[in-house]
C-alpha positions in Angstrom: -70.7 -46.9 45.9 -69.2 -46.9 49.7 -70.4 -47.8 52.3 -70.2 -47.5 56.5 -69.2 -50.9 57.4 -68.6 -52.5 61.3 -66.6 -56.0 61.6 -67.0 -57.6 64.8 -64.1 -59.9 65.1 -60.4 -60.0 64.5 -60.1 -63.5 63.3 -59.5 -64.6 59.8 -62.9 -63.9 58.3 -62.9 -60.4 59.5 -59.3 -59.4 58.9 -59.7 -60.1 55.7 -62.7 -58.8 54.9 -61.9 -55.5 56.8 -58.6 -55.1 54.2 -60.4 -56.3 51.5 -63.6 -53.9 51.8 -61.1 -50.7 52.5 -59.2 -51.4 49.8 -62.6 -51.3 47.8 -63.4 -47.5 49.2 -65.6 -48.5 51.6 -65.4 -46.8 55.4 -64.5 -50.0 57.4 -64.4 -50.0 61.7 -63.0 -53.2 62.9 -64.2 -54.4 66.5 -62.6 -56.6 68.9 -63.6 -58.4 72.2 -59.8 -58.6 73.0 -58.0 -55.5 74.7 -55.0 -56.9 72.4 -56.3 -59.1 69.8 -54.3 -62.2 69.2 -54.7 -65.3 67.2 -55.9 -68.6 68.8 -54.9 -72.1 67.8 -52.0 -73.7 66.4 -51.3 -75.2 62.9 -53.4 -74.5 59.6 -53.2 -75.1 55.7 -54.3 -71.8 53.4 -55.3 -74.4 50.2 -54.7 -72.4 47.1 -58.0 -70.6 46.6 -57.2 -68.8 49.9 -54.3 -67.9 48.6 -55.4 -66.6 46.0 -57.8 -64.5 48.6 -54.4 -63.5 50.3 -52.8 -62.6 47.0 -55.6 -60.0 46.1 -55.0 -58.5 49.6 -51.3 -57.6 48.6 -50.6 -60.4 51.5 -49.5 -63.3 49.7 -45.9 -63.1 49.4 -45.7 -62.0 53.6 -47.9 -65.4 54.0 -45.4 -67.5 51.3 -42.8 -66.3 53.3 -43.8 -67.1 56.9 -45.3 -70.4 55.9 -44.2 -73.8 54.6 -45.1 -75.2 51.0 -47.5 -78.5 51.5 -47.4 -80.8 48.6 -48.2 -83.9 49.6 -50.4 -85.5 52.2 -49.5 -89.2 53.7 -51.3 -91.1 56.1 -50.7 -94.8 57.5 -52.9 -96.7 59.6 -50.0 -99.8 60.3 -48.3 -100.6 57.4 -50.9 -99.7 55.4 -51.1 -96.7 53.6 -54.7 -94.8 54.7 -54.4 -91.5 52.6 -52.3 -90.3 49.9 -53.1 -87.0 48.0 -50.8 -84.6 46.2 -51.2 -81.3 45.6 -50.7 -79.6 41.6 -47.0 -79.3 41.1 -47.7 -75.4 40.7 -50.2 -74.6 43.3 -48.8 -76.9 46.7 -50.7 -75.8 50.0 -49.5 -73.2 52.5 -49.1 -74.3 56.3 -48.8 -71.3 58.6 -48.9 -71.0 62.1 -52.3 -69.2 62.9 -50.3 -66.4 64.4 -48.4 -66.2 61.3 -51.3 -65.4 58.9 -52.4 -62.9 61.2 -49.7 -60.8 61.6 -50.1 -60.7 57.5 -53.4 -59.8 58.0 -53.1 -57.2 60.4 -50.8 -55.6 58.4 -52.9 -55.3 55.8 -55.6 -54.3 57.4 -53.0 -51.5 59.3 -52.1 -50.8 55.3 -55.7 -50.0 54.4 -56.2 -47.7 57.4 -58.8 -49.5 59.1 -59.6 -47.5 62.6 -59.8 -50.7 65.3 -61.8 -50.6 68.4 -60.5 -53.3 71.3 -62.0 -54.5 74.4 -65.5 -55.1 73.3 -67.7 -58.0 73.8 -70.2 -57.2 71.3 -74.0 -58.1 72.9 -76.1 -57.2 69.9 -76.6 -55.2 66.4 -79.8 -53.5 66.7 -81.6 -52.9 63.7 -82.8 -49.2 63.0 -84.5 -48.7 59.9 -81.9 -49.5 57.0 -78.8 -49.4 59.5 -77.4 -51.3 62.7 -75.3 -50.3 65.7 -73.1 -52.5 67.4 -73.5 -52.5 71.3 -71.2 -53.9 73.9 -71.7 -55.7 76.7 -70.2 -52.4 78.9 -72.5 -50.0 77.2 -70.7 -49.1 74.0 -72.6 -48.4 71.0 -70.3 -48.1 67.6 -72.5 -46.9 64.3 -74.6 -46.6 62.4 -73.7 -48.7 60.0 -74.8 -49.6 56.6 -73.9 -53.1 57.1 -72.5 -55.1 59.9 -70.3 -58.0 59.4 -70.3 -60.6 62.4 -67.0 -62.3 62.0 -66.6 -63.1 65.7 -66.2 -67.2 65.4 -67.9 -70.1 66.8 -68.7 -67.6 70.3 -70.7 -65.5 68.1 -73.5 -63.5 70.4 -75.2 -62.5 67.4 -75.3 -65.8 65.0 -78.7 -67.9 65.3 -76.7 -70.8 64.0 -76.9 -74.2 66.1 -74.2 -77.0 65.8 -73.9 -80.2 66.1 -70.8 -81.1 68.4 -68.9 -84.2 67.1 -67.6 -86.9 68.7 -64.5 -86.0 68.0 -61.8 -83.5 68.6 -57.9 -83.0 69.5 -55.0 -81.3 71.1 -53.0 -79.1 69.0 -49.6 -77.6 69.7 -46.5 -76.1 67.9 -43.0 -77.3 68.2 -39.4 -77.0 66.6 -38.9 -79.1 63.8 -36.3 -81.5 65.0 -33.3 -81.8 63.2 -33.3 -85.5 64.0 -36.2 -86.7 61.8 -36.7 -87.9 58.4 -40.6 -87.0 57.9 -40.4 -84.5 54.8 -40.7 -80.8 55.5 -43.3 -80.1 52.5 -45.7 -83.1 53.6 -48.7 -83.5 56.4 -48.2 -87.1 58.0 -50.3 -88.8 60.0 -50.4 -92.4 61.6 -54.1 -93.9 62.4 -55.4 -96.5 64.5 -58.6 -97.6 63.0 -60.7 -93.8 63.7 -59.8 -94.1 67.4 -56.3 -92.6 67.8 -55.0 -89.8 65.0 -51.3 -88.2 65.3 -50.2 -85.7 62.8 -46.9 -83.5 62.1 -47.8 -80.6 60.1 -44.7 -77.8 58.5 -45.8 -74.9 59.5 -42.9 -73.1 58.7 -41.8 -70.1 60.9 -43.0 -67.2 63.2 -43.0 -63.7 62.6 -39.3 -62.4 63.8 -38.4 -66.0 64.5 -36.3 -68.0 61.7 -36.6 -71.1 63.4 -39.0 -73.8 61.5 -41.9 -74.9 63.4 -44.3 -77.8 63.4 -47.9 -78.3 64.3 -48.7 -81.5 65.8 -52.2 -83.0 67.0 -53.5 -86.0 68.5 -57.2 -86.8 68.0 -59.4 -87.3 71.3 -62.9 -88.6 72.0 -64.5 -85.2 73.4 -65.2 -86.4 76.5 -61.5 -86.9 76.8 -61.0 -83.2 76.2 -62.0 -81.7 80.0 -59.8 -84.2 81.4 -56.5 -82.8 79.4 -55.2 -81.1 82.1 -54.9 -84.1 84.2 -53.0 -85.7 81.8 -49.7 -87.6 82.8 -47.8 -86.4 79.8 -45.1 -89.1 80.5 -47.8 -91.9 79.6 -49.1 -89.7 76.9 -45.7 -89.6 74.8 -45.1 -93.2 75.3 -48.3 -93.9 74.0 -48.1 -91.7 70.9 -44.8 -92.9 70.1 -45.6 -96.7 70.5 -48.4 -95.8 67.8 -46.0 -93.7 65.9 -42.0 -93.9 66.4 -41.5 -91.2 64.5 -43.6 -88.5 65.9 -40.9 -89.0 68.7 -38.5 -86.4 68.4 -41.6 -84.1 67.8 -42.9 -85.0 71.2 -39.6 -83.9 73.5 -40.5 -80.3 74.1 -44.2 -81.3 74.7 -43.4 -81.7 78.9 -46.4 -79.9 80.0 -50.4 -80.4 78.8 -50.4 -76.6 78.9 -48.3 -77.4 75.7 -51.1 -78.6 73.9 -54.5 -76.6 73.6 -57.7 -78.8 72.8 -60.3 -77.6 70.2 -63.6 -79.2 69.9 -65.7 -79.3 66.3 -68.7 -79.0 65.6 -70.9 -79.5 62.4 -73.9 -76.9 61.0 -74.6 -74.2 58.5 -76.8 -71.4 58.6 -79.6 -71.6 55.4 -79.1 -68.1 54.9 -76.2 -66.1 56.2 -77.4 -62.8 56.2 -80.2 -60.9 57.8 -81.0 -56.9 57.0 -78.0 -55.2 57.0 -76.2 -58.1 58.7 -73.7 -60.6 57.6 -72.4 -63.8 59.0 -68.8 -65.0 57.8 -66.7 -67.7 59.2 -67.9 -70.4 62.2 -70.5 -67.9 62.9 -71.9 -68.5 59.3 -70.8 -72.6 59.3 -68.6 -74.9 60.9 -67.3 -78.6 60.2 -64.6 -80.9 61.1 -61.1 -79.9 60.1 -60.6 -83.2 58.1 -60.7 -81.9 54.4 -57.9 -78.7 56.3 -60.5 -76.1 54.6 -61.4 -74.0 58.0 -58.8 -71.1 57.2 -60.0 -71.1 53.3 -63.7 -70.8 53.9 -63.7 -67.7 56.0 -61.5 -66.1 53.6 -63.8 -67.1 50.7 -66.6 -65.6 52.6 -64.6 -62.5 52.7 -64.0 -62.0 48.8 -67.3 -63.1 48.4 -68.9 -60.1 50.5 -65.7 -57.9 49.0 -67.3 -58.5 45.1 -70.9 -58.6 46.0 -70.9 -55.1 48.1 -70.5 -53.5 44.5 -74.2 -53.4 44.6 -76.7 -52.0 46.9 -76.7 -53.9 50.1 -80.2 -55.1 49.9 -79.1 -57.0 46.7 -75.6 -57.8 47.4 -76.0 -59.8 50.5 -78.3 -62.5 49.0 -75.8 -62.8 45.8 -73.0 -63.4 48.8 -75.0 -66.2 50.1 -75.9 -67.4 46.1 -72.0 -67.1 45.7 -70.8 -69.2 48.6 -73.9 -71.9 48.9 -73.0 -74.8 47.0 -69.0 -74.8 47.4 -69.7 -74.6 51.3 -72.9 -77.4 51.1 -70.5 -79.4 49.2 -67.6 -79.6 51.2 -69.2 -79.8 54.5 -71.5 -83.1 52.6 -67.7 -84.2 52.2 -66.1 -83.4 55.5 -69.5 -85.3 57.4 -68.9 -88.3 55.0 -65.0 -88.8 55.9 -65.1 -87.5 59.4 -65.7 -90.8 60.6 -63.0 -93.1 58.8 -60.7 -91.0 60.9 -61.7 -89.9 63.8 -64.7 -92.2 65.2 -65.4 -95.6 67.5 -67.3 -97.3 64.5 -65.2 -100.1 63.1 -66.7 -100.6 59.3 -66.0 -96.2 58.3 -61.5 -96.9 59.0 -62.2 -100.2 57.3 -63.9 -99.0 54.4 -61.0 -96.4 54.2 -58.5 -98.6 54.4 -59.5 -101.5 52.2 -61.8 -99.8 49.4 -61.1 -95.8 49.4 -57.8 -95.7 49.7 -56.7 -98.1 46.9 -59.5 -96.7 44.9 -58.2 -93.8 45.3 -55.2 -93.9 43.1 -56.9 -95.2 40.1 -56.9 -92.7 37.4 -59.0 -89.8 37.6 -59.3 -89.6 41.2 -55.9 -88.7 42.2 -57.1 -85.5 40.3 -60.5 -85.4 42.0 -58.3 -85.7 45.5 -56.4 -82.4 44.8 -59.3 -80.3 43.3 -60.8 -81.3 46.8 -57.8 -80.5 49.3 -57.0 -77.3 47.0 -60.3 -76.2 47.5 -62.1 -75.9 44.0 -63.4 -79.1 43.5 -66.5 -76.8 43.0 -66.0 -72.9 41.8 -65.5 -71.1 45.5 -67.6 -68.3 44.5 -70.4 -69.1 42.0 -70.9 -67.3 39.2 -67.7 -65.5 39.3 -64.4 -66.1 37.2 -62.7 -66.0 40.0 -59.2 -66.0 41.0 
């Protein structure tokens, strides 16, 4: 059974569902705003379930090696150690670059022969009778299709979903790892001052056509703060991350212009039900959260393989058994990110207390340290319900 499929968006979600569903046999168009699309952001880890996502794309070994292996995350608020989770032995996290997983996805989805379609901003799917179009906002009209997939992020036009904006968010940017440091090159470090002020150094490994290793690094940023980034003396803004944190300072040398840092914003919500007739929502236009459990990159590509197995069956039936598939691993982990979004990044004093004095001794009392990687690896519950799957 194929089908006539439209993707609006070339971000994670629809990349790899575009790859995924041709690969299947079904006739996939892939649609994106951007005359040349591009990934945006910096730093990201693919936890092991995604990578198992990637692996069934035939992109896993490109993505193994462009990015770095994580197996161990350490974070210190003082002297005190905040967070300490290791990954299986056999299964470590991947950090990428964002433009690094995309290049692997693009080439897959160039592999799969999916026709593209650049510069539109899609307006609207209209809904005719068991099929939809896709409309732009300069008077295109792609389709029919039998199902369209909005994959087009947190600016979705189409996506009813409202969220909540967090307190919280941060500048991210990329730099060469500096050979003067002694911060591992398979761990994510951070440093913490209470939930007010977050730095992290995040292996990210290397660019496409560029052997040099790289590293993500972020400081955390009330939102308010965020507009004013620009006017940022970056001078003042070194010294004060290295007076937290001496040994983000080599990391910080190349950082000479704010321009060097781009700030993202989070948000918090899920839509009940991610699908309407003939419609499909994947990615931050289905659910956002906070980035503090590092599953953002893993969920849309679950949402993919989800839609990639349940599109065996008419559509009518195989977009509710997406949503059935994906509801309680998403529920789950966005309960969890909401519950430890605040011991890190937050002006409340008792959530960084309660971190620091009760859940992070706690947690390396047997069997939690296991509970901690099922959770960063991304299967504390099964990712796709129902399925034995990877």
């Amino acid at each position: 059974m194929a089908f006539d499929i439209g993707i609006i968006g070339a971000g994670i979600g629809g990349l790899a569902a575009a790859a995924g569903l041709a690969q299947a046999g079904h006739r996939v168009h892939l649609v994106e705003r951007f005359a040349e699309p591009r990934p945006l952001g910096s730093g990201l880890v693919v936890q092991p379930v995604g990578l198992a996502v990637l692996d069934g794309l035939g992109a896993g070994d490109a993505a193994r090696r462009l990015g770095a292996p994580i197996r161990h995350m350490l974070g210190h608020a003082g002297r005190r150690v905040a967070l300490d989770v290791r990954y299986r032995p056999q299964a470590p996290g991947l950090a990428m670059h964002r433009a690094a997983l995309f290049s692997v996805l693009w080439q897959a989805v160039q592999r799969a022969g999916v026709p593209i379609t650049t510069g539109v901003e899609v307006t609207s799917a209209p809904h005719d009778k068991s099929r939809r179009l896709i409309c732009g906002a300069g008077g295109e009209r792609l389709g029919p299709f039998d199902l369209v997939i909005d994959a087009s992020g947190a600016g979705s036009r189409l996506s009813p979903l409202k969220a909540r904006p967090l307190p919280f968010g941060a500048v991210w940017g990329q730099v060469p790892w500096p050979r003067d440091t002694a911060l591992p090159p398979d761990r994510l470090s951070q440093r913490y001052d209470a939930g007010r002020r977050m730095a992290g150094v995040l292996p990210i490994g290397r660019l496409p056509g560029d052997p040099t290793p790289r590293a993500a690094v972020f400081w955390s940023l009330p939102r308010a703060a965020l507009a004013g980034w620009p006017d940022q003396d970056m001078g003042r803004w070194r010294a004060e991350v290295a007076a937290l944190w001496p040994e983000m300072a080599p990391f910080l040398t190349p950082l000479t212009d704010t321009a060097h840092l781009t700030p993202a914003r989070y948000s918090h919500g899920s839509l009940r039900r991610p699908h309407a007739p003939a419609l499909a929502y994947v990615g931050d236009a289905a659910h956002r959260a906070s980035p503090q459990l590092g599953q953002g990159a893993n969920m849309a590509l679950l949402d993919a393989q989800a839609l990639i197995i349940a599109l065996r069956a008419p559509i009518d039936e195989a977009l509710p058994a997406y949503a059935q598939m994906r509801r309680w691993h998403l529920r789950s982990y966005q309960a969890m990110s909401a519950v430890f979004t605040p011991m890190y990044q937050s002006d409340l004093g008792l959530p960084p207390w309660l971190r620091d004095t009760l859940l992070a001794p706690v947690s390396r009392i047997w069997p939690l340290p296991r509970v901690l990687q099922a959770l960063v690896s991304g299967d504390l519950l099964p990712p796709l319900a129902g399925q034995h799957w990877p």
